[in-house]
BASEVO-452488 format. One record per residue (C-alpha): y, x negated, z negated; residue in one letter. Coordinates in steps of 0.25 Angstrom, whole numbers, plus 5000, padded with zeros to 4 digits. Example, Ala and Ser with C-alpha at 12.3 -4.5 7.8 and 13.67 -1.06 7.14 Angstrom:
! residues 2
498249514969a/499649454971s/
//
This chain:
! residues 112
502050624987x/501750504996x/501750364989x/501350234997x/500350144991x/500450004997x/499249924995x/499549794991x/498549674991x/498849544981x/497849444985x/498349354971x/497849474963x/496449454957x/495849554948x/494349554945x/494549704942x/493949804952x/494749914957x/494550064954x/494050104968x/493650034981x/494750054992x/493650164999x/493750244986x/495250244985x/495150295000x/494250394998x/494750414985x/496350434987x/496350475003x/495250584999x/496250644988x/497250644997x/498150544988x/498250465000x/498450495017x/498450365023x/498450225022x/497850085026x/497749935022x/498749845030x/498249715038x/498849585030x/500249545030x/500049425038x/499949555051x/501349605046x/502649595052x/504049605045x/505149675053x/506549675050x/507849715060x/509049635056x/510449645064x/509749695075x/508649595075x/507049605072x/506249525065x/504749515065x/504049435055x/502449395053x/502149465037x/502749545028x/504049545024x/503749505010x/503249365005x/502249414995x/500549374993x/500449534991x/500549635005x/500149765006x/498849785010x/498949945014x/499450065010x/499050215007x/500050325008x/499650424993x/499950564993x/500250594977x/500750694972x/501550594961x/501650434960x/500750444948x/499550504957x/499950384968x/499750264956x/498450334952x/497950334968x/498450184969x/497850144956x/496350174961x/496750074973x/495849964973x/497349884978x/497849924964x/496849814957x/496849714969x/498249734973x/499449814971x/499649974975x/501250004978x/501650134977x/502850214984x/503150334985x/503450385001x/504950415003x/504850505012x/506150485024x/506850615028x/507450615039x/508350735043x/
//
């Protein structure tokens, strides 16, 4: 099953304690066991635009849509076989002490 881990970076958070492997050992760690097929960090949300389409009109604004001190800084897309395997991956993300990992399972759209 595919589950999508958004990484998501709290610059309020401060913990003195280190996480359980650097962000190369994860890689190498989680993409080597296939647990995970892609991914990538994201730039900050001051580069993000919000779109919406309301009665025929578009809107384009500057930042996310959400007023928040928290963004999403990346994303890995995990390959597990159950959402027990997907919290044990995101767990040994460095993200999960200096941040916060979201997990969601893909839904996958089928379109006949």
């Amino acid at each position: 099953m595919k589950y999508l881990m958004l990484v998501v970076a709290d610059p309020d958070l401060t913990t003195e304690e280190d996480p359980v492997l650097t962000i190369e050992e994860w890689v190498d760690e989680t993409y080597g066991q296939g647990k995970a097929t892609d991914g990538d960090r994201l730039r900050p949300p001051s580069h993000a635009k919000t779109i919406r389409r309301r009665n025929g009109k578009v809107s384009v604004t500057d930042g996310p849509y959400a007023e928040t001190h928290e963004w999403i800084a990346g994303f890995d897309l995990l390959e597990c076989d159950t959402i027990e395997q997907a919290i044990e991956v995101a767990t040994r993300h460095p993200m999960a002490t200096h941040g916060t990992i979201e997990l969601r399972p893909v839904w996958p759209l089928e379109l006949d």
